[in-house]
Rosetta silent file (secondary structure, phi, psi, omega in degrees, C-alpha in Angstrom):
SEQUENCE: XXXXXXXXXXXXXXXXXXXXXXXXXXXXXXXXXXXXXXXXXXXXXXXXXXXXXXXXXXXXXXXXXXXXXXXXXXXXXXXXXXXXXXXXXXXXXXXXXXXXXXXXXXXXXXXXXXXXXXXXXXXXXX
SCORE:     score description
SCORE:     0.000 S_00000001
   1 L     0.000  -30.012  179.766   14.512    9.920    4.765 S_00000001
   2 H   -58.124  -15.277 -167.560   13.368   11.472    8.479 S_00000001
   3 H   -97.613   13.953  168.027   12.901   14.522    6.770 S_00000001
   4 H   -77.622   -4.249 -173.989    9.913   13.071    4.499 S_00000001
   5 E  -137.992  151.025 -164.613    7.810   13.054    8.100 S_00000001
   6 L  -112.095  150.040 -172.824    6.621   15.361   10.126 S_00000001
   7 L   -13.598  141.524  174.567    7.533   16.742   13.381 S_00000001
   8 H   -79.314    5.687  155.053    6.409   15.175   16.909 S_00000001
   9 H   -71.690 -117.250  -68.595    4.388   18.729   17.432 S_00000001
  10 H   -99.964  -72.802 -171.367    3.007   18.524   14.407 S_00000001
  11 H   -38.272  -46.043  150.791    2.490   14.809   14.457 S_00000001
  12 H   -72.364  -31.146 -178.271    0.552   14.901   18.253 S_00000001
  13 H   -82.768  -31.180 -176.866   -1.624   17.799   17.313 S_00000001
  14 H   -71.541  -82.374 -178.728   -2.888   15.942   14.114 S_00000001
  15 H    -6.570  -46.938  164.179   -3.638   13.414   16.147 S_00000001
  16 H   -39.199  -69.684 -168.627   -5.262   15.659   18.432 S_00000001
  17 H   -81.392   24.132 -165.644   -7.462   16.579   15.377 S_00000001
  18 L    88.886   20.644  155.988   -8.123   12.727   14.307 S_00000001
  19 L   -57.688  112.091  147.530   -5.161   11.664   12.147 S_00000001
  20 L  -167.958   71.379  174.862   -4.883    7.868   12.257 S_00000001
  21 L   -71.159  171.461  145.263   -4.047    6.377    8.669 S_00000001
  22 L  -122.290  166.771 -137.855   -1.328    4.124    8.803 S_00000001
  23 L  -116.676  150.526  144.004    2.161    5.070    8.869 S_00000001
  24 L  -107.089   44.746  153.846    5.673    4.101    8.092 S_00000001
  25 L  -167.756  146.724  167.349    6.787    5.877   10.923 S_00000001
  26 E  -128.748 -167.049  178.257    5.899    6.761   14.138 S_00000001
  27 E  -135.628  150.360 -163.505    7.526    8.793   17.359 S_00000001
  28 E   -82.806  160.988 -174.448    7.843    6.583   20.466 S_00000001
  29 L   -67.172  -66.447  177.294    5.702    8.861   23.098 S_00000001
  30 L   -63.080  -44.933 -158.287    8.625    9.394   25.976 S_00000001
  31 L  -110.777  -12.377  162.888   11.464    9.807   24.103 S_00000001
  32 L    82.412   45.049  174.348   10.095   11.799   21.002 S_00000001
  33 L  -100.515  149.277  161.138   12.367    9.486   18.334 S_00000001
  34 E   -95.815  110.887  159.004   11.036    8.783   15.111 S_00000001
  35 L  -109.855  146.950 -161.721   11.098    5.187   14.204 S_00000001
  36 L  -100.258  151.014 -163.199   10.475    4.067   10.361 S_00000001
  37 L   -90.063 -153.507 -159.739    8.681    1.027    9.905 S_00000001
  38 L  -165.129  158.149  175.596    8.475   -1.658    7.374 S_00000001
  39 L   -95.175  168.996 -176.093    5.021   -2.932    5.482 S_00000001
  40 L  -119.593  116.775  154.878    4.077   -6.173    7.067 S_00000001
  41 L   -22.045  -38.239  172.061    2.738   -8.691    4.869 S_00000001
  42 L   -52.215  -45.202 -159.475    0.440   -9.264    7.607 S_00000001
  43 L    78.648  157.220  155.908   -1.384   -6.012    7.299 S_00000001
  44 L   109.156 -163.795 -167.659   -2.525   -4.392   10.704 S_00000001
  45 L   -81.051  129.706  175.758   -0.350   -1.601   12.787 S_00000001
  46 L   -83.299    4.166 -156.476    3.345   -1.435   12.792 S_00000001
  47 L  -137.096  128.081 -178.920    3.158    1.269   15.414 S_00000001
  48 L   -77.055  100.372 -179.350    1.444    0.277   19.601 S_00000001
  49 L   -46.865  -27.544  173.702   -0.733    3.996   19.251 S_00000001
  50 L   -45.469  -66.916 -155.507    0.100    3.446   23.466 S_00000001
  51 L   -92.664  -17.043 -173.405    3.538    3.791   23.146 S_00000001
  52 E  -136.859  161.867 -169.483    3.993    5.799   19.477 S_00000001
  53 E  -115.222  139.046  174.740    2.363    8.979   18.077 S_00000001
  54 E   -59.156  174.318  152.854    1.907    8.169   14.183 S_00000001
  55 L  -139.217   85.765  141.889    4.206   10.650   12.063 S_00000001
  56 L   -15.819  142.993  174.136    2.703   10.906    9.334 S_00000001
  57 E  -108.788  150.862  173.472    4.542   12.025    5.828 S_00000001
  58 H    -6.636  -47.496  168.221    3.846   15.604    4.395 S_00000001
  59 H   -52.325  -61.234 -135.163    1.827   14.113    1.894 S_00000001
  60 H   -90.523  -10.391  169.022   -0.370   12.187    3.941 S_00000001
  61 H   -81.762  -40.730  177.313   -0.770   15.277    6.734 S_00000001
  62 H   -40.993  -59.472  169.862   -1.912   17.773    4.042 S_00000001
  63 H   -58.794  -28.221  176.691   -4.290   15.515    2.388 S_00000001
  64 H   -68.040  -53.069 -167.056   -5.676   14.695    6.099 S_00000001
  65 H   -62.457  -77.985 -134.665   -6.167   18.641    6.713 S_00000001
  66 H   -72.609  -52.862  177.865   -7.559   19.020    2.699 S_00000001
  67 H   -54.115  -40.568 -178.977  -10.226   15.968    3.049 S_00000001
  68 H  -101.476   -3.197 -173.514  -11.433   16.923    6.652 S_00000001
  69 H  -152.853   14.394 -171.563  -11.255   20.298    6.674 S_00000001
  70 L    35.776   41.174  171.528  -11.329   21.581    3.278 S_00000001
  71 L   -89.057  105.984  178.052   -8.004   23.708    3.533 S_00000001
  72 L  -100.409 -172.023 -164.750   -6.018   23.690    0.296 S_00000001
  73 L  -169.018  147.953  149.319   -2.680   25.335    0.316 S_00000001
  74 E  -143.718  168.668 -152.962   -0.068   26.473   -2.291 S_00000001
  75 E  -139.113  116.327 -170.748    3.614   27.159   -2.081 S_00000001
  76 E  -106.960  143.734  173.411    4.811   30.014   -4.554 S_00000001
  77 E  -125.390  145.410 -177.751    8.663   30.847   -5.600 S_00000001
  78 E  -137.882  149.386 -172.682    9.712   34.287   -6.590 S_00000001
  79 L    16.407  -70.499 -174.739   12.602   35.506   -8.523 S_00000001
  80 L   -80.568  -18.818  156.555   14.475   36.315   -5.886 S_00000001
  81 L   109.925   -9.999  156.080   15.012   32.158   -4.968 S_00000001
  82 E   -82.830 -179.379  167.970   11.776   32.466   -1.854 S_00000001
  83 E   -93.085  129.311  149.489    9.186   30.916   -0.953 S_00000001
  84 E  -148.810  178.997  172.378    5.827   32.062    0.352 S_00000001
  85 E  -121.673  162.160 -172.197    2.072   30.301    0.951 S_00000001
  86 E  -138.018  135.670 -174.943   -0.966   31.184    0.295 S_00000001
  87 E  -136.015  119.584 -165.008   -3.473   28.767    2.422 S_00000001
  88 L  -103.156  140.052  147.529   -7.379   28.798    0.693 S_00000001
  89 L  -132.122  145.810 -164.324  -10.919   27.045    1.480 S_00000001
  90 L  -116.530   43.880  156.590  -13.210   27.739   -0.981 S_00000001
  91 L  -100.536    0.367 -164.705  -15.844   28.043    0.980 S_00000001
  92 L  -105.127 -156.561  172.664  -14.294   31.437    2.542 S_00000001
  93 L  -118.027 -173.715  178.967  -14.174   34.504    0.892 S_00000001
  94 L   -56.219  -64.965 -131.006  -10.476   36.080   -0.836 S_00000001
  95 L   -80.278  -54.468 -172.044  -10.533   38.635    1.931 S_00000001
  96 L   -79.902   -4.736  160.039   -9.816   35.158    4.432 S_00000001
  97 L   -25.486  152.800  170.406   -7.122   33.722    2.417 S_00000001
  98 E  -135.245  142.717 -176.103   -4.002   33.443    4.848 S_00000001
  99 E  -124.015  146.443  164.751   -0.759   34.314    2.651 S_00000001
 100 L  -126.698   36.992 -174.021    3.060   33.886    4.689 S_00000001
 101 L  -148.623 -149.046   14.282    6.387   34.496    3.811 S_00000001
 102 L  -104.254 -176.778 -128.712    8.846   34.667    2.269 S_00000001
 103 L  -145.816  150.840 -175.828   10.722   31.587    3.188 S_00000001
 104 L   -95.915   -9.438 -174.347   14.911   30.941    1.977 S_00000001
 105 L  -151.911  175.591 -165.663   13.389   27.491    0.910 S_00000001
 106 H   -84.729  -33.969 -176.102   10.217   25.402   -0.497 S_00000001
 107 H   -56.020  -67.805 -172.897   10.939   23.100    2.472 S_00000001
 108 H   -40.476  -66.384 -155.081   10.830   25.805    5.328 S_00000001
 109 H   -85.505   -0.243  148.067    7.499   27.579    3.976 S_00000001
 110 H   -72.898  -25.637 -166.814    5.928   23.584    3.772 S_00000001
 111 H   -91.387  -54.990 -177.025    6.904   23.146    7.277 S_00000001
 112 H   -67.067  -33.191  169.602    5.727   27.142    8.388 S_00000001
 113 H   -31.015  -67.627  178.299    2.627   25.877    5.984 S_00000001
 114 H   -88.077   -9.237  167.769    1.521   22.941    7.705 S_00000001
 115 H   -82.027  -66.097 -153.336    1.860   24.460   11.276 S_00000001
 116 H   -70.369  -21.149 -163.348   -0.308   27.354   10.454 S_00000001
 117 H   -88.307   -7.980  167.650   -3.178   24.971    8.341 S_00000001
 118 H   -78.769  -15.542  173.402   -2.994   22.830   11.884 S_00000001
 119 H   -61.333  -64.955 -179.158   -3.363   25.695   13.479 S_00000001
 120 H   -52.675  -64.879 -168.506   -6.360   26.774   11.161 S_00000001
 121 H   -54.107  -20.931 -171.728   -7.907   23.329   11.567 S_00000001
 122 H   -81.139  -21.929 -140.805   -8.069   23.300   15.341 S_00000001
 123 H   -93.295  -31.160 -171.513  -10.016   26.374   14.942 S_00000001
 124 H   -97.047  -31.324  164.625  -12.693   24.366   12.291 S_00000001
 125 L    29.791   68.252 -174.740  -12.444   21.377   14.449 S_00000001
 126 L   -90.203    0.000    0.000  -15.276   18.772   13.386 S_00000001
C-alpha cells in the first residue's frame, strides 16, 4: 500500500508549494517513515503538520499540481512494453510541451513525471 504515496522529497516540496489536503498518510519529519492513518469519525487531522510532512497519494499530488498550476500530464506506452510522458498547460504553446522517456514501467515514468511537474511548478509558483 506505501507505494500508493509519494516520496518524502516529493511530499516536502509539495508542501513547499502549498499542498495541505488531508491525508491518510504522512512522513514523521526526523525519521522520514511513512505512517498510514485511519479516517477518524471525528473529522480534523490525523497527522501533528509539527511533527509529519503530509504524503499525499499520486492521485491527490497530480490533481494539486493540475488545479493550482494548470499542468496536465499524460503517460504513453509503446510497443516495445515503455513508458514515456508528455507534461502540457494549455496555456503554453506545443513548442513548451516537456516530453521524457522512455521508462521500463508506467510506475517509474509517474514517479520521473511528478518530480519534473514539481519541478515545473516551483518555477510557476503562485
Amino acid at each position: 500500500m506505501e507505494n500508493q504515496f509519494v516520496g518524502y522529497n516529493e511530499a516536502k516540496q509539495l508542501s513547499e508549494l502549498g499542498f495541505s489536503e488531508q491525508c491518510f498518510a504522512g512522513y514523521l519529519k526526523k525519521e522520514k517513515t511513512l505512517w498510514i492513518g485511519y479516517v477518524s469519525s471525528q473529522g480534523g487531522e490525523q497527522f501533528n503538520r509539527e511533527y509529519h510532512i503530509l504524503a499525499p497519494t499520486y492521485y491527490q499530488a497530480v490533481k494539486f499540481i493540475r488545479d493550482k498550476y494548470n499542468l496536465c500530464y499524460a503517460i504513453d506506452p509503446y510497443d516495445d512494453g515503455t513508458y514515456d510522458y508528455t507534461i502540457f498547460n494549455p496555456y503554453i504553446t506545443d513548442e513548451e510541451d516537456f516530453e521524457e522517456g522512455p521508462y521500463k514501467t508506467y510506475e517509474e515514468a509517474e514517479q520521473a513525471c511528478l518530480v519534473k511537474l514539481i519541478v515545473i511548478s516551483k518555477g510557476l509558483k503562485k
